[in-house]
Structure formats: structure tokens, C-alpha cells
GULO-468717 format. One record per residue (C-alpha): y, x, z. Coordinates in Angstrom, 1 decimal, padded with zeros to 4 digits. Example, Ala and Ser with C-alpha at 12.3 -4.5 7.8 and 13.67 -1.06 7.14 Angstrom:
<recs>
+--------+--------+--------+
|     c2 |     c1 |     c3 |
+--------+--------+--------+
| -004.5 |  012.3 |  007.8 |
| -001.1 |  013.7 |  007.1 |
+--------+--------+--------+
</recs>
This chain:
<recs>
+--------+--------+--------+
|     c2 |     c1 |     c3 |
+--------+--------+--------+
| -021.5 |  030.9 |  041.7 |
| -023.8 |  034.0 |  041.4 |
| -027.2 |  034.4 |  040.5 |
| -029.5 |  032.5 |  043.2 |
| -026.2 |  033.0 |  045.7 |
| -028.3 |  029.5 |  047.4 |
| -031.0 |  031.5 |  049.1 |
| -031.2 |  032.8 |  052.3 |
| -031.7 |  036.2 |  052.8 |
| -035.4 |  035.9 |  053.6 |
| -036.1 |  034.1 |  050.6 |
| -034.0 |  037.1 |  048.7 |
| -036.2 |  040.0 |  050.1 |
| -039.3 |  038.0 |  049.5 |
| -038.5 |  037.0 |  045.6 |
| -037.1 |  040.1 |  044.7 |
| -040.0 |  042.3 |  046.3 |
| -042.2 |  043.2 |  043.8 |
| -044.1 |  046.1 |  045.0 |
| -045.5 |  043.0 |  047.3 |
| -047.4 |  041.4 |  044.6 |
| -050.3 |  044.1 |  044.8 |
| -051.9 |  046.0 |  047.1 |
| -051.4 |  049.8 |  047.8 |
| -054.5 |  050.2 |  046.4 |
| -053.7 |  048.3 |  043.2 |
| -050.3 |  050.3 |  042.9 |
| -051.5 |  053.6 |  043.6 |
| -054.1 |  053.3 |  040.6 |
| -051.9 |  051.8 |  038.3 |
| -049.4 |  054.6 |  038.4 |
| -052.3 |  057.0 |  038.2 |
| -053.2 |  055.0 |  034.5 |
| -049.3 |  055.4 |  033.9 |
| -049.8 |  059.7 |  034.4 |
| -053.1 |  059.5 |  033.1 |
| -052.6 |  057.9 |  029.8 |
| -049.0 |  059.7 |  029.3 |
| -050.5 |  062.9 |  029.5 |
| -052.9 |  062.1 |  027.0 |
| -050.1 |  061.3 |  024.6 |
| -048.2 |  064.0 |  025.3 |
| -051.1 |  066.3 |  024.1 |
| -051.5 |  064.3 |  021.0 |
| -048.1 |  063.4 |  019.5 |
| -045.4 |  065.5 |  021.5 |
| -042.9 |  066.3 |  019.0 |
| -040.2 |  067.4 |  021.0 |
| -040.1 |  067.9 |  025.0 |
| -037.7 |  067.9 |  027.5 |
| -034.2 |  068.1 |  024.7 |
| -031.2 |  067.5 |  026.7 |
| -029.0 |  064.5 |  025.7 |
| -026.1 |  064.7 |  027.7 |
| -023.8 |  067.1 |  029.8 |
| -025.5 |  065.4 |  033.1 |
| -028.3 |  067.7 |  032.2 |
| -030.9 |  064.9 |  031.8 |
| -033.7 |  065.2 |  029.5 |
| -036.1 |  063.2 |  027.0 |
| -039.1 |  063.1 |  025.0 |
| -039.7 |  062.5 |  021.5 |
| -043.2 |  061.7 |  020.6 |
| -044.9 |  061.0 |  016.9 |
| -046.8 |  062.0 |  014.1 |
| -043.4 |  063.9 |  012.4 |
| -042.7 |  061.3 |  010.0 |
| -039.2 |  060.6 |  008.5 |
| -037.4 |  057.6 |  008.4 |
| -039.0 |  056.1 |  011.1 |
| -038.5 |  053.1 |  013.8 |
| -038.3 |  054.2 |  017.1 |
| -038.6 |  052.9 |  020.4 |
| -036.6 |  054.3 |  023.4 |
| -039.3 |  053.3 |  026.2 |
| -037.1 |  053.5 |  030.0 |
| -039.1 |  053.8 |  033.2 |
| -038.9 |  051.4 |  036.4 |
| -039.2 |  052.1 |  039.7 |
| -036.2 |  050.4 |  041.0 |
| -033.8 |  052.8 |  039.7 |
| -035.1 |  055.2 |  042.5 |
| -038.8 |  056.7 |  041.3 |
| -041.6 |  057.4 |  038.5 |
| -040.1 |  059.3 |  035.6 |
| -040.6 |  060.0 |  031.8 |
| -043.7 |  062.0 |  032.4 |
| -045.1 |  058.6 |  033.6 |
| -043.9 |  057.1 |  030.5 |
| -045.4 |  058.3 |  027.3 |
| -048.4 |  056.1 |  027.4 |
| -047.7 |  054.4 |  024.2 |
| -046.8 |  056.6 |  022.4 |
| -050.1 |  057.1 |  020.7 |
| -050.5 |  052.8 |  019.5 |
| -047.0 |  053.4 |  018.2 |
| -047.5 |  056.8 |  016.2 |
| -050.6 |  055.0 |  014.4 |
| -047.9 |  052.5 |  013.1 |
| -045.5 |  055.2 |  012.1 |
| -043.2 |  054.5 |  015.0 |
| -042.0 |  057.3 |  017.3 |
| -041.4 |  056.7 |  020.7 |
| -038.6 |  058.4 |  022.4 |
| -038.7 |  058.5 |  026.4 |
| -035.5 |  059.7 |  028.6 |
| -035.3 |  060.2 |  032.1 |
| -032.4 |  059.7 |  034.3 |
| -030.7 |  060.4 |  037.5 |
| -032.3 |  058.6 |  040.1 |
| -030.5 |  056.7 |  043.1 |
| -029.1 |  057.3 |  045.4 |
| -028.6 |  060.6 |  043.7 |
| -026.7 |  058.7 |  041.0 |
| -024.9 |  055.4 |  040.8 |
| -026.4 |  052.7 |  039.0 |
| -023.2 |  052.5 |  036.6 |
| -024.3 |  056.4 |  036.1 |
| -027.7 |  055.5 |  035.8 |
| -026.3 |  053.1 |  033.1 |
| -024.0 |  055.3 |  031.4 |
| -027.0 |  058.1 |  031.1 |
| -029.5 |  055.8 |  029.1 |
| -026.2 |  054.4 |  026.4 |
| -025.9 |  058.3 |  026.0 |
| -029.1 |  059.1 |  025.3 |
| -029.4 |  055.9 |  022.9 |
| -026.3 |  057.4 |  021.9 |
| -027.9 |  060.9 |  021.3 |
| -031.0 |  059.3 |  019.2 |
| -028.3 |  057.2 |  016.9 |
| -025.8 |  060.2 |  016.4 |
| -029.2 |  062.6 |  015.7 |
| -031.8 |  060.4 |  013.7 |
| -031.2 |  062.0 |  010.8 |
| -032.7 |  065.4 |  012.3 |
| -034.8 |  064.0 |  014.7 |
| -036.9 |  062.0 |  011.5 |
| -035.8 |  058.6 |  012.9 |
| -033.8 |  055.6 |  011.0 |
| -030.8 |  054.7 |  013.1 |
| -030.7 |  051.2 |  011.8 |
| -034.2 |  050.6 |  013.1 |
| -034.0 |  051.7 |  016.8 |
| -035.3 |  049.4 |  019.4 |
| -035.2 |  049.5 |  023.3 |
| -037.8 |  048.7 |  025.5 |
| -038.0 |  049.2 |  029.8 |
| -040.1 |  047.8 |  032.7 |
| -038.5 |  046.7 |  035.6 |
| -036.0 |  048.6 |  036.7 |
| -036.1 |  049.9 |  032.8 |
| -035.9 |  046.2 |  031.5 |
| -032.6 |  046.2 |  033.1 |
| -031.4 |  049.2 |  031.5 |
| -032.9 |  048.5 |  028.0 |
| -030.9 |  045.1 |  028.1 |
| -028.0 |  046.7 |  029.4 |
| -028.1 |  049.2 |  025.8 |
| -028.4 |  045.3 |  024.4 |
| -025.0 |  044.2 |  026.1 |
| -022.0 |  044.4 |  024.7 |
| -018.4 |  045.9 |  025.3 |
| -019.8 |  049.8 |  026.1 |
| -020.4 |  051.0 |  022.0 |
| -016.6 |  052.0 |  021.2 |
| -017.0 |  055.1 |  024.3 |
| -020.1 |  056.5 |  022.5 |
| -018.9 |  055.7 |  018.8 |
| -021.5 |  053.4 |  018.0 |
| -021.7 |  050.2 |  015.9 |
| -020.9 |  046.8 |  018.0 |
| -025.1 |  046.6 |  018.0 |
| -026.8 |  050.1 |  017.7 |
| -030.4 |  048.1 |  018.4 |
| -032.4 |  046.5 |  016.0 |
| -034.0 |  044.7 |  018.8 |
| -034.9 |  044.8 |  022.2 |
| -037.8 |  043.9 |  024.5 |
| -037.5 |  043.9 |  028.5 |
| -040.3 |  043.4 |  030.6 |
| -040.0 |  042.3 |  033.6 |
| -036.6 |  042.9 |  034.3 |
| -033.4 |  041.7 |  036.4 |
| -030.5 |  040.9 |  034.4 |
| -028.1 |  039.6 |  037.2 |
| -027.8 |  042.3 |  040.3 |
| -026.1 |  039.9 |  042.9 |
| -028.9 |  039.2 |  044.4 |
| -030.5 |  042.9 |  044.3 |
| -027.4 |  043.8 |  046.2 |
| -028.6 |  041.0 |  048.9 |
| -031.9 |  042.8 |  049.2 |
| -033.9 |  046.1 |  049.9 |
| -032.6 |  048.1 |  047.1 |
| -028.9 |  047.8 |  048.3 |
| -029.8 |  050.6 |  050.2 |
| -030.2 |  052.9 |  047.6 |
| -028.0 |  051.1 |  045.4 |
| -024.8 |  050.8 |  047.5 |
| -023.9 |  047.8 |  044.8 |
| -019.8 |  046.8 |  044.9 |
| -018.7 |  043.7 |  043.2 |
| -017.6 |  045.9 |  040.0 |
| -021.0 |  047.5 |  040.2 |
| -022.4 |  044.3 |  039.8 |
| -020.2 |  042.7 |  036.8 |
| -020.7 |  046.0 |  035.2 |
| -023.8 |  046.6 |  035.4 |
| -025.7 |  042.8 |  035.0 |
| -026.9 |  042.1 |  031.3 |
| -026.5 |  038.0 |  031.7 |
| -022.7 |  038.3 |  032.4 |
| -022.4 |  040.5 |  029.3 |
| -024.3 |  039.3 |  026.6 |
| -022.7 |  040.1 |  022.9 |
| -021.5 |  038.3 |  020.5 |
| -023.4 |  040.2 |  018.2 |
| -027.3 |  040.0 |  019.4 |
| -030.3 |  041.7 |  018.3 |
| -033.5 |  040.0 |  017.9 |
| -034.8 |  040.1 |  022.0 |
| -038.4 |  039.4 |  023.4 |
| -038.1 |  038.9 |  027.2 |
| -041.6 |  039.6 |  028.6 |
| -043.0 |  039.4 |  032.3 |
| -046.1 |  039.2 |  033.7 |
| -047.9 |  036.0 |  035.0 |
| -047.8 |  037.5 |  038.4 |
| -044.1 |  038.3 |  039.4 |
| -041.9 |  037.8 |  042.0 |
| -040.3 |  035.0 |  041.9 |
| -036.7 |  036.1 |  041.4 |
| -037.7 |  038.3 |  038.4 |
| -039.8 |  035.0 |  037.3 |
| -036.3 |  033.2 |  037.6 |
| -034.2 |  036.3 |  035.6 |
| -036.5 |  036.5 |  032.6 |
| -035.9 |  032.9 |  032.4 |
| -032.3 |  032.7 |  032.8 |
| -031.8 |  035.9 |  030.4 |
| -033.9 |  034.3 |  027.4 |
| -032.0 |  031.2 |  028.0 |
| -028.7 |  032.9 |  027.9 |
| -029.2 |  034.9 |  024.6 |
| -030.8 |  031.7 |  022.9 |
| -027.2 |  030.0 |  024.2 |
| -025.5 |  032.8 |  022.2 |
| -027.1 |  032.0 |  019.5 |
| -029.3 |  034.9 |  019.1 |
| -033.1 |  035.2 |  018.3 |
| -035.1 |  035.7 |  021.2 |
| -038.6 |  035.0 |  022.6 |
| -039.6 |  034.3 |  026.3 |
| -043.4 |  035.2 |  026.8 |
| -045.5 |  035.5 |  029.6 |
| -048.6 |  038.0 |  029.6 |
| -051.8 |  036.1 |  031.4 |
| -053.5 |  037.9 |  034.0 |
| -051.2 |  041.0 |  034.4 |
| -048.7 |  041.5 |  037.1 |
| -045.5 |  043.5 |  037.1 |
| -047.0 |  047.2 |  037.1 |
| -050.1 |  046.8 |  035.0 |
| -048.6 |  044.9 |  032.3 |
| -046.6 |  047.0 |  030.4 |
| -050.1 |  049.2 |  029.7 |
| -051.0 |  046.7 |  027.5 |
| -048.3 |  048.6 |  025.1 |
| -051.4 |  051.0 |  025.0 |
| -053.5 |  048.8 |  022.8 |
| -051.9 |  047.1 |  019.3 |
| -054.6 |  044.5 |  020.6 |
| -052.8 |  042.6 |  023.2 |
| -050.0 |  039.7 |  022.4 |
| -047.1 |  042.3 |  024.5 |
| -047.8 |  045.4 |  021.9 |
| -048.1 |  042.4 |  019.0 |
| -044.9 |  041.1 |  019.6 |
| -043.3 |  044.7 |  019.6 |
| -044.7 |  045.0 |  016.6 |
| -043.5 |  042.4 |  014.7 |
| -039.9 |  042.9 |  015.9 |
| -040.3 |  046.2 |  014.4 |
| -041.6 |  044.7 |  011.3 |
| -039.2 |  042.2 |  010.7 |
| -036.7 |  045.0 |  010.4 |
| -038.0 |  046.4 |  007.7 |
| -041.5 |  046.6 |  007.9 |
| -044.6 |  048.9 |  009.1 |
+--------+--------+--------+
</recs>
């Protein structure tokens, strides 16, 4: 049986409707902080802007105080595959550059402009591009780590997953660990909902493109975050996710940030102060330290 195949499809729209969860208000400010505080980093640490990672044409950042041999941390943007983009997306850059840690943030085709196997595809090359160009780019390729929100959990697990590396010539795990927040890790029931609109899912789409049906045999250490106030069908996948990759075998933490909801709480990555950006930091630590 698929993932929560036992709802109804009014009970699917309503737990997979996050932009619900705040009001307009609420959402427009929150994506003002997210423009606000990237733009701040980007005229502090901007290394390099707007390098092209694939023949798609898509572009990313790389931000940092121009170390060498650093950790870095591909950061991918929600907005359910369809909005926001990487100039919405640099905000913690700065908390990480005061570790040594460079941040690198990719954008990628939006839907319906691109599939969401494309949209897929795009963000294992451009983890693809930072592995195969670390040297150059001041980065250790041993010590890369993804993190996403929302839409951009999904994608940083699917660079977790395994099966894909042998296309890009990579290692079986290129990630040294990965933390999504708030993400969706089965798409059958995004399929069922809203989104499917923009999404046109087919049953490969699905298989190929849902994290918990491909989960690796060879894991990297995963923190799988979401906000205390979520919809409840991401509630249920962050669950079901952590669960799966401590079935595996694999190290993983579940962890739920108080008083935050699904848009606000990956800000706290601005601040090495809060228990998200902590546990960030000690995954990076652990893997060879700060």
C-alpha cells in the first residue's frame, strides 16, 4: 500500500496543505526575512555568483570566507517545486562562514517548466558539480552535506538516496550527511493533492522520485527536522523517513523545532544559537571537526 493511500481526498488536500498553516500575512513576511537576510549574506561572503553547473543552464552560489578544505553545505529552496529561488536562499550563509563552512546554494528549473524527475536530476548534478570541483572551489569533497526545506527537503534526501551516483560518477554516498526540514519523502499522496497540477506525477514519477522507497544501503548520518506546526501529512513523512533510515541501520535523528512552523523555521539556520543550526553543526563536526 502507498503512503497514507487510506485517506480520502479531503483529508489529502488538508494534510498536505502547508501554505494553510499561516496566514497571508505571516507568509508574506517570512519570505521578505528569507530576501532580506539573503541579501545581506550575499554582500558579506559571496564568493562566487551565479556559476553554471549543468548544460540545463541552471546556476548556483557559492558563499564563504575563501577558506580551503572546507565543509560545505548545499542549502536547496522549497516552494513546492514551483517558486522562491536561490536568491531567497543564502541566509545562512553568514552562521556558517563563522565556522569555516561554505554554503553552496543552486537553483533549479521550476514546474511545470520542468519535471520533477528533471528537477531531481538538476540538484544530483550540481552536487555532482561541487564533488567533481571541490578541489578548485576550496571545498573538501568528503565533507559535503545537503540540507533543503520543504520542497528542498525532498530534494536534499533524494541526493541521500541511493541507486543515481554511477550516472554522475560519484561514490555510492557522495554526502557526509544530510539534514531535511520539513520535507516529503513519499509523493503518492502529493500526486492525490494540489500540486499534481503542476506536477503531472505518473507512477514512475513517483517510485523515482520518493526518498523512503529508495533509501541506501550505504547511509549518511541524517537529522530529519520539521517544525512543531506542520501539516499533518509532512508531520506523518518526517516520521516515517527517520523511521525508515534508523530501520536501515543508519544514524539518524528526528527533531522537532518548538514554536516555529514550516516557513519560519529553517531561519533559525541564521543563528548558531538555536537547537536546528546546533545540530547542523555537530553533523558537520563529527565529520571531522570545526
Amino acid at each position: 500500500m502507498t503512503f497514507d493511500a487510506h485517506l480520502d481526498a479531503a483529508l489529502i488536500e488538508a494534510d498536505y496543505d502547508a501554505r494553510a498553516t499561516v496566514s497571508g500575512d505571516r507568509f508574506d513576511a517570512i519570505i521578505a526575512e528569507y530576501f532580506r537576510f539573503s541579501d545581506q549574506a550575499a554582500a558579506l561572503f559571496m564568493e562566487a555568483e551565479g556559476v553554471v553547473y549543468d548544460p540545463c543552464g541552471e546556476r548556483l552560489d557559492i558563499l564563504g570566507d575563501g577558506g580551503t578544505g572546507r565543509p560545505a553545505v548545499i542549502f536547496i529552496h522549497g516552494g513546492y517545486w514551483r517558486a522562491l529561488s536561490r536568491q531567497h536562499s543564502r541566509f545562512m550563509a553568514p552562521m556558517l562562514a563563522a565556522q569555516g563552512v561554505a554554503t553552496v546554494v543552486p537553483d533549479y528549473t521550476l514546474a511545470p517548466q520542468a519535471s520533477l524527475p528533471e528537477i531531481t536530476r538538476q540538484m544530483r548534478a550540481a552536487l555532482a558539480h561541487v564533488w567533481h570541483n571541490a578541489d578548485g572551489l576550496g571545498i573538501d569533497r568528503t565533507r559535503i552535506f545537503a540540507v533543503g526545506s520543504s520542497a528542498g527537503g525532498h530534494l536534499a534526501a533524494c541526493l541521500a538516496s541511493g541507486g543515481w551516483q554511477g550516472g554522475f560518477d560519484l561514490p555510492q554516498q557522495a554526502l557526509a550527511g544530510c539534514m531535511p526540514i520539513s520535507g516529503l519523502f513519499d509523493l503518492a499522496p502529493v500526486a492525490r493533492a494540489a500540486p499534481q497540477a503542476w506536477l503531472n506525477l505518473n507512477a514512475q514519477d513517483i517510485h523515482d522520485t520518493s526518498p523512503l522507497r529508495h533509501i541506501p544501503a550505504q547511509g549518511c548520518p541524517m537529522v530529519v527536522a520539521l517544525a512543531e506546526k506542520e501539516a499533518a501529512g509532512f508531520a506523518r513523512q518526517c516520521r516515517a523517513y527517520a523511521d525508515g533510515w534508523q530501520a536501515a541501520g543508519h544514524p539518524v535523528d528526528h527533531m522537532v523545532i518548538e514554536g516555529r512552523n514550516h516557513f519560519d523555521v529553517v531561519l533559525d539556520l541564521c543563528s548558531d544559537q538555536r537547537d536546528l543550526s546546533r545540530a547542523l553543526l555537530r553533523m558537520i563536526d563529527a565529520s571531522g571537526g570545526l
